[in-house]
C-alpha positions in Angstrom: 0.0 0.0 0.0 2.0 2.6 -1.0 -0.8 3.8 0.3 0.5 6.3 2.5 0.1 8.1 -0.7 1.1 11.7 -2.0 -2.9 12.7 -1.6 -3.1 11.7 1.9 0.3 13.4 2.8 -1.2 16.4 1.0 -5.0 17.0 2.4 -6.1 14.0 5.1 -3.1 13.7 6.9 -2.5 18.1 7.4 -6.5 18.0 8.3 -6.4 15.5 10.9 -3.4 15.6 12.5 -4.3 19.4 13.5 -7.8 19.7 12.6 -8.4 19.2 16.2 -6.1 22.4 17.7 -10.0 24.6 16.9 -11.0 23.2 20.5 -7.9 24.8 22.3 -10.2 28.1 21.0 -12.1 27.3 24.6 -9.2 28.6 26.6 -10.4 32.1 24.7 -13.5 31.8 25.9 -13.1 33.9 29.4 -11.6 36.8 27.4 -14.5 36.7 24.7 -17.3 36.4 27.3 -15.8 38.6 29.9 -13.9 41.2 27.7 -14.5 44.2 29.6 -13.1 42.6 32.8 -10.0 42.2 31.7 -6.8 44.8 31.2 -4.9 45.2 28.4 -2.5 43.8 29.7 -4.1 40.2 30.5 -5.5 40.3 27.1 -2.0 40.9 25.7 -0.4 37.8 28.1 -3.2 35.6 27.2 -2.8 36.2 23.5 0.7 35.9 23.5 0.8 32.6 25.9 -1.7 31.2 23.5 0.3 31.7 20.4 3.8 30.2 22.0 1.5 27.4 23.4 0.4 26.3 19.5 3.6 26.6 18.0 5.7 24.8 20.6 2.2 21.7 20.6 2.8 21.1 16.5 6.5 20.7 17.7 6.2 18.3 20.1 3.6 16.0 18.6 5.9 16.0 15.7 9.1 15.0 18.1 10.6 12.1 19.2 9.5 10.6 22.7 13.5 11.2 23.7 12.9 15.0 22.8 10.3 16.0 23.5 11.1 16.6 27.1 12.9 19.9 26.2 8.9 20.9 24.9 6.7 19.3 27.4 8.0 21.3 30.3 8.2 24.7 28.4 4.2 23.3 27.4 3.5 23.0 31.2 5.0 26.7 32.1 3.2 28.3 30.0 0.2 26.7 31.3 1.1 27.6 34.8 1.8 31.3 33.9 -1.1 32.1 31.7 -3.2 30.7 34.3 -2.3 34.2 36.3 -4.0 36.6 33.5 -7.4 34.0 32.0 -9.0 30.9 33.6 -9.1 29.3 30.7 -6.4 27.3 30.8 -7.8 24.1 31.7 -8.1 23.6 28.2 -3.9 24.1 27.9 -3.5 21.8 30.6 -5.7 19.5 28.4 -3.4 19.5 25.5 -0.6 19.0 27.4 -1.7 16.0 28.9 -2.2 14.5 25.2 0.9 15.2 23.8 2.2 13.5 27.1 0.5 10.0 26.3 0.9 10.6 22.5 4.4 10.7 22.6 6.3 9.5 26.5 6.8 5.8 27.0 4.7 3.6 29.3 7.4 4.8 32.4 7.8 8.0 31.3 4.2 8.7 31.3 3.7 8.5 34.5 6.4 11.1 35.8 4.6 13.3 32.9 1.4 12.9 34.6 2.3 13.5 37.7 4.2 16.7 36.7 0.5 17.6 35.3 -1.3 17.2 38.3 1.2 19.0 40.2 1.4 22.1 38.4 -2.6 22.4 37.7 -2.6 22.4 41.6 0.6 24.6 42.2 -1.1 27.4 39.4 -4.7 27.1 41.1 -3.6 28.0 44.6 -0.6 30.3 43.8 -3.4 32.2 41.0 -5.9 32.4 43.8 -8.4 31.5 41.2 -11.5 32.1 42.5 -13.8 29.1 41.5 -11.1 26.7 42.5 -13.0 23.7 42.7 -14.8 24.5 38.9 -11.3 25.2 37.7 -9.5 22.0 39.0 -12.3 19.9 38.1 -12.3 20.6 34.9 -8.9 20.8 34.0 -8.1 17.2 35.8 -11.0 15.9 33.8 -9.7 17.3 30.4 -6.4 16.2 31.5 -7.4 12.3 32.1 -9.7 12.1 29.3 -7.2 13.6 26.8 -4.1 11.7 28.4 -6.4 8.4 27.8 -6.9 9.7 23.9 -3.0 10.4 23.2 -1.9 7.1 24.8 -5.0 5.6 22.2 -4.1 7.6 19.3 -0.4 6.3 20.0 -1.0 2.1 19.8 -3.5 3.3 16.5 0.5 5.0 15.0 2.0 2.2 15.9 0.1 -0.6 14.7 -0.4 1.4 11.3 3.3 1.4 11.3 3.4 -2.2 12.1 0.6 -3.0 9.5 2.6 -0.5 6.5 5.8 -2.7 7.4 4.2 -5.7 7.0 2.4 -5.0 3.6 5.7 -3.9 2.5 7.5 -7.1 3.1 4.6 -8.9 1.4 5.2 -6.8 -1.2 9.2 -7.4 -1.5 8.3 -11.4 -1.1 5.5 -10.9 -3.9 8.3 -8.8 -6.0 11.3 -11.7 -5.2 8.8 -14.7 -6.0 7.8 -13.2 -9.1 11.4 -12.5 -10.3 12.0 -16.4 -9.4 9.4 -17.2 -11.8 10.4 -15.0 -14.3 13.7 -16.7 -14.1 12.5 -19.9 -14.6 10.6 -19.1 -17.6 13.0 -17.7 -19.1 15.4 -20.1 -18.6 12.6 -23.0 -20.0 12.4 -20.8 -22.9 16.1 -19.7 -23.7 18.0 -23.1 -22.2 17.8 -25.7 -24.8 17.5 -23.4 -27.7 20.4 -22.1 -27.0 22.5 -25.4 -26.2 20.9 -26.2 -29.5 22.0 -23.3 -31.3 25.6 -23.6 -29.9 25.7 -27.2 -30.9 24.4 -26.6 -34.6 27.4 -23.6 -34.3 30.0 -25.7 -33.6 28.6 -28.6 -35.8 28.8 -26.5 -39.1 31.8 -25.2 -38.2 33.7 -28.1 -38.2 32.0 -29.5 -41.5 32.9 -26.2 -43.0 36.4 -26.7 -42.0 36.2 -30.9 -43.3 34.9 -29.0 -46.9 31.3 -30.0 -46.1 29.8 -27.2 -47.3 26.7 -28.2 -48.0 25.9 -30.1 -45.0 27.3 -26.7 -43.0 25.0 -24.8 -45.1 22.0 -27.2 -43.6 23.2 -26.7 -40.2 23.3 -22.6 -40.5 19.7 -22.3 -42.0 18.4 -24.6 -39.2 20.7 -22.0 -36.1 18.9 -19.8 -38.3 15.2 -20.9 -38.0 15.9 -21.7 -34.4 16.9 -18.0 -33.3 13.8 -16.8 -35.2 11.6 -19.4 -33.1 13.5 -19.0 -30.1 13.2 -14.7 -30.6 9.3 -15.4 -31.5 9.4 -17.1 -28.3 10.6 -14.5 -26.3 8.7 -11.9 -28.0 5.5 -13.6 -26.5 6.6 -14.1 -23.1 7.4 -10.9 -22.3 4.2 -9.6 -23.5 2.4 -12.0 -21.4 4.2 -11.4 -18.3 1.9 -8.3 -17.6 -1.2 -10.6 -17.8 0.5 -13.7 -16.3 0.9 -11.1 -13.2 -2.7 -9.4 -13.0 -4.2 -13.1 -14.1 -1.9 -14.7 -11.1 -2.8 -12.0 -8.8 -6.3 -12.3 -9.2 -6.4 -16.3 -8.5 -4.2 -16.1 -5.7 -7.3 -13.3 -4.4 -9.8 -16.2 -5.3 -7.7 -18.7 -3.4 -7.9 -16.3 -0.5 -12.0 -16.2 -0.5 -11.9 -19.5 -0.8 -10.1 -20.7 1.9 -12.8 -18.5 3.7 -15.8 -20.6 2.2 -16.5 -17.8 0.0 -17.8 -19.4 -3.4 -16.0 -17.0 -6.1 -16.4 -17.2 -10.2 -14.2 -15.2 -11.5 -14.2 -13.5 -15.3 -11.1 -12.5 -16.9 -10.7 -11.2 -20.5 -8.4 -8.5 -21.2 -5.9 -7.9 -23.4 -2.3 -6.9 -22.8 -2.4 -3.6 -20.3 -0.1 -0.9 -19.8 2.3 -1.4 -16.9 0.7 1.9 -15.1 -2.8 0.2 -15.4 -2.5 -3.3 -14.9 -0.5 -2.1 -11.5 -3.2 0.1 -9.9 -6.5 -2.9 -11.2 -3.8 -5.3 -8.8 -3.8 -2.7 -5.8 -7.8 -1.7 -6.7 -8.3 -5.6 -7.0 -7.0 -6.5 -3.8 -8.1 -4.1 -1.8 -11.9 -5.0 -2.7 -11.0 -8.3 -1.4 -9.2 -7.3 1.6 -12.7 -5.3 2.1 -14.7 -8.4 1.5 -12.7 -10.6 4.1 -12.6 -8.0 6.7 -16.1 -6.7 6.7 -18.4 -8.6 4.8 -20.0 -11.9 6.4 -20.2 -13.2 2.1 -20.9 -16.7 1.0 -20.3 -15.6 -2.7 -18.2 -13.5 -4.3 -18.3 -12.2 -8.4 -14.6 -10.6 -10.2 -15.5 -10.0 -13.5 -12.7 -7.8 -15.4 -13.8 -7.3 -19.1 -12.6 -4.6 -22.0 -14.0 -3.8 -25.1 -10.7 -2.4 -26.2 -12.0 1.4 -25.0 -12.5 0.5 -21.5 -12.0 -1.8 -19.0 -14.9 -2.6 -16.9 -14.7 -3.8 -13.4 -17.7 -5.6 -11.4 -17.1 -6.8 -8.3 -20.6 -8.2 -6.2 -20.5 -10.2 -3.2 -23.8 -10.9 -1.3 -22.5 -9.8 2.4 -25.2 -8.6 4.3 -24.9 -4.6 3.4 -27.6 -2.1 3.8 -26.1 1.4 3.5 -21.9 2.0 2.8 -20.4 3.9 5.1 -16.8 5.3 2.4 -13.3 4.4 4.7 -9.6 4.7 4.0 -10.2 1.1 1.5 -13.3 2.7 -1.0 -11.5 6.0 -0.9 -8.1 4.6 -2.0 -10.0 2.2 -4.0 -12.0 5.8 -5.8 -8.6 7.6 -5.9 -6.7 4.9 -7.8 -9.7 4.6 -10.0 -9.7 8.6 -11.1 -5.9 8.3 -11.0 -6.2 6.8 -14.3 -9.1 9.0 -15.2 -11.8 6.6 -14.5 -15.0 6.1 -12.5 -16.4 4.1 -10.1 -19.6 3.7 -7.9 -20.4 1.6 -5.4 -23.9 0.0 -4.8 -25.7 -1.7 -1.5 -28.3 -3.8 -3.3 -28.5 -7.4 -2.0 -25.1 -7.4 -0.9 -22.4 -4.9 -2.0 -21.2 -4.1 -6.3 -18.2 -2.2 -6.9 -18.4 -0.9 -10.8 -15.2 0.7 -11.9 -14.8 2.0 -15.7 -11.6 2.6 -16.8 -10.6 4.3 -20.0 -7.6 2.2 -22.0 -5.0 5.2 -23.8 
C-alpha cells in the first residue's frame, strides 16, 4: 500500500493531524465572554501565551518521545503562567496532557502525569483562582480524558506502522517470487535453444572446415530458423508477463476467499495492459477483497474484469449482508486509484455490495 500516498500526505493527513487544535479556542472563551473585565495587559499575556502554546504543541507532537522533554516542560510553564492573567487554561493543561501519552513511554508517562497534576494544583492556589474547585475539576478531567486519547491515538500509530511494514515485506516477497518465476521461464524458454544453437554452431563449423559445405549450409539455416523461433518465443513471453501477473494475482485473491468458504467465479478477458494500469486494477483488485474478508460476512463472491478495447470494466458483487456504505480509507483509495487513471467508479448496497469501476484504455 504505498498507500500512505502523496494525496493523503497532501490533504487528510494536514486536516487530521491538526484539525483538532480549533478546540484549544475554549481557553479564549473567558476573554470573549468577559472582555470588559480584563486589562490590556491580560488580554496581551493571554494572547501571546496562547500563540507560543500552539507553535511549541505542532512541535512536540511532531518530536521524538526522547525530545520532547525539552517541549513538554516549556508546554506545562506556559500553562502555569497564563493561568495568572485568563481561567481558561484548563483547556492548555488538556493539551498538554495529550501530547504527554501521545508521545512518552509507558514509564515516562507517568512522571509526565504527575508533573500535570502538580502544576494544575501549584497554578490554582498560587493564582488564587476564584472558583477553585470548577477550575480543577475541569482541567483534571480534560487532563485524564485527553491523556487516555494520546496514549489511544499512539497504539493506532503504531500498529499502522506495524501493519505498513508488514504489507511492504509482502510486497518485497511478492516482487522476489515473481522474479524467481520469471527466471524460470526464461530459462525454459532460452536453455535448450540455445545449447541447440551452440551445438548446430560448432557442428557447421567443423563441416565447414572438413569442406562439407553443404551439409554446413543445412546446419546454419536450421541455427537460423531456431533463433527466429527462439526470438518469436521470447517476443511472446514478455508480452504475457503483464497478464500472467494481474491473471496470477487475481487467482491467488480467489484462493484467499476460498479458503474463507467464499464461493468465487471469476471472469477474466483483457488484453495486454499498460504497466501503469494493470498495476493500480492489482492494488484496486486487492483491496476489494481485503474489504470483502474483513467486513463482509459473504458466501459468494463475483470478479469480472472485461474490455472492449475502449475501456476496461470492473464488477465486483459479493452478497454480504450490506444495507447502507459507510466510504473508509479502502473505497477511498479504491475511488482515488480509480480517477488516477481518469476513471470512475460507484459503489452500490443492493442485496449485498457491487463495486463498478470503468476505466478508459489510452
Amino acid at each position: 500500500m504505498s498507500s500512505l500516498s502523496t494525496f493523503s500526505k497532501q490533504s487528510d493527513k494536514g486536516f487530521w493531524k491538526y484539525g483538532h487544535l480549533i478546540f484549544t479556542g475554549f481557553y479564549l472563551l473567558p476573554l470573549i465572554i468577559d472582555f470588559k473585565s480584563f486589562t490590556t495587559n491580560q488580554i496581551t499575556m493571554s494572547l501571546a501565551f496562547y500563540i507560543a502554546f500552539i507553535l511549541l504543541y505542532i512541535k512536540a507532537i511532531n518530536c521524538e518521545s526522547t525530545n520532547v522533554t525539552k517541549l513538554f516542560l516549556p508546554l506545562l510553564l506556559i500553562c502555569f503562567s497564563a493561568t495568572f492573567f485568563t481561567s481558561g487554561t484548563p483547556t492548555l493543561f488538556g493539551f498538554v496532557a495529550y501530547v504527554a501519552g501521545y508521545t512518552y513511554n509507558k514509564t515516562h508517562r507517568v512522571y509526565a502525569a504527575l508533573a500535570i497534576i502538580l502544576t494544575v494544583l501549584l497554578s490554582s492556589y498560587i493564582s488564587g483562582m476564584a472558583k477553585l474547585e470548577y477550575f480543577l475539576s475541569v482541567a483534571l478531567i480534560l487532563c485524564a480524558a485527553l491523556f487516555s486519547y494520546g496514549i489511544a491515538a499512539k497504539r493506532e500509530r503504531q500498529y499502522k506502522k506495524r501493519e505498513q511494514e508488514s504489507a511492504t515485506q509482502l510486497e518485497q516477497l511478492a516482487a522476489i517470487a515473481e522474479r524467481e518465476r520469471i527466471a524460470r521461464d526464461l530459462h525454459d524458454i532460452l536453455g535448450h535453444s540455445l545449447s541447440s544453437i551452440a551445438l548446430k554452431a560448432e557442428l557447421a563449423n567443423k563441416l565447414q572446415k572438413a569442406e562439407r559445405f553443404e551439409q554446413a549450409g543445412s546446419e546454419i539455416t536450421q541455427v537460423a530458423n531456431l533463433a527466429r523461433a527462439l526470438l518469436s518465443d521470447v517476443r511472446h513471453a514478455v508480452t504475457d508477463l503483464k497478464q500472467q501477473q494481474l491473471a496470477g494475482q487475481v487467482e491467488q485473491l480467489k484462493q484467499r476467499l476460498e479458503e474463507q468458504n467464499i464461493t468465487t467465479n471469476v471472469v477474466l478477458n483483457l488484453p495486454a495492459l499498460p504497466a501503469a494500469i494493470e498495476s493500480e486494477l492489482c492494488l484496486i483488485i486487492r483491496e476489494s477483497v481485503t474489504n470483502i474478508l474483513r467486513h463482509s460476512k459473504a458466501n459468494k463472491c463475483d470478479i469480472n474484469l472485461t474490455s472492449n478495447k475502449q475501456i476496461i470494466t470492473l464488477n465486483l458483487f459479493n452478497n454480504g449482508d450490506c444495507k447502507s456504505i459507510t466510504p473508509g480509507n479502502g473505497l477511498a483509495g479504491i475511488k482515488q486509484r480509480v480517477e488516477q487513471l481518469n476513471g470512475q467508479v460507484e459503489f452500490e448496497a443492493k442485496n449485498g455490495f457491487r463495486l463498478t469501476a470503468n476505466i478508459p484504455l489510452p
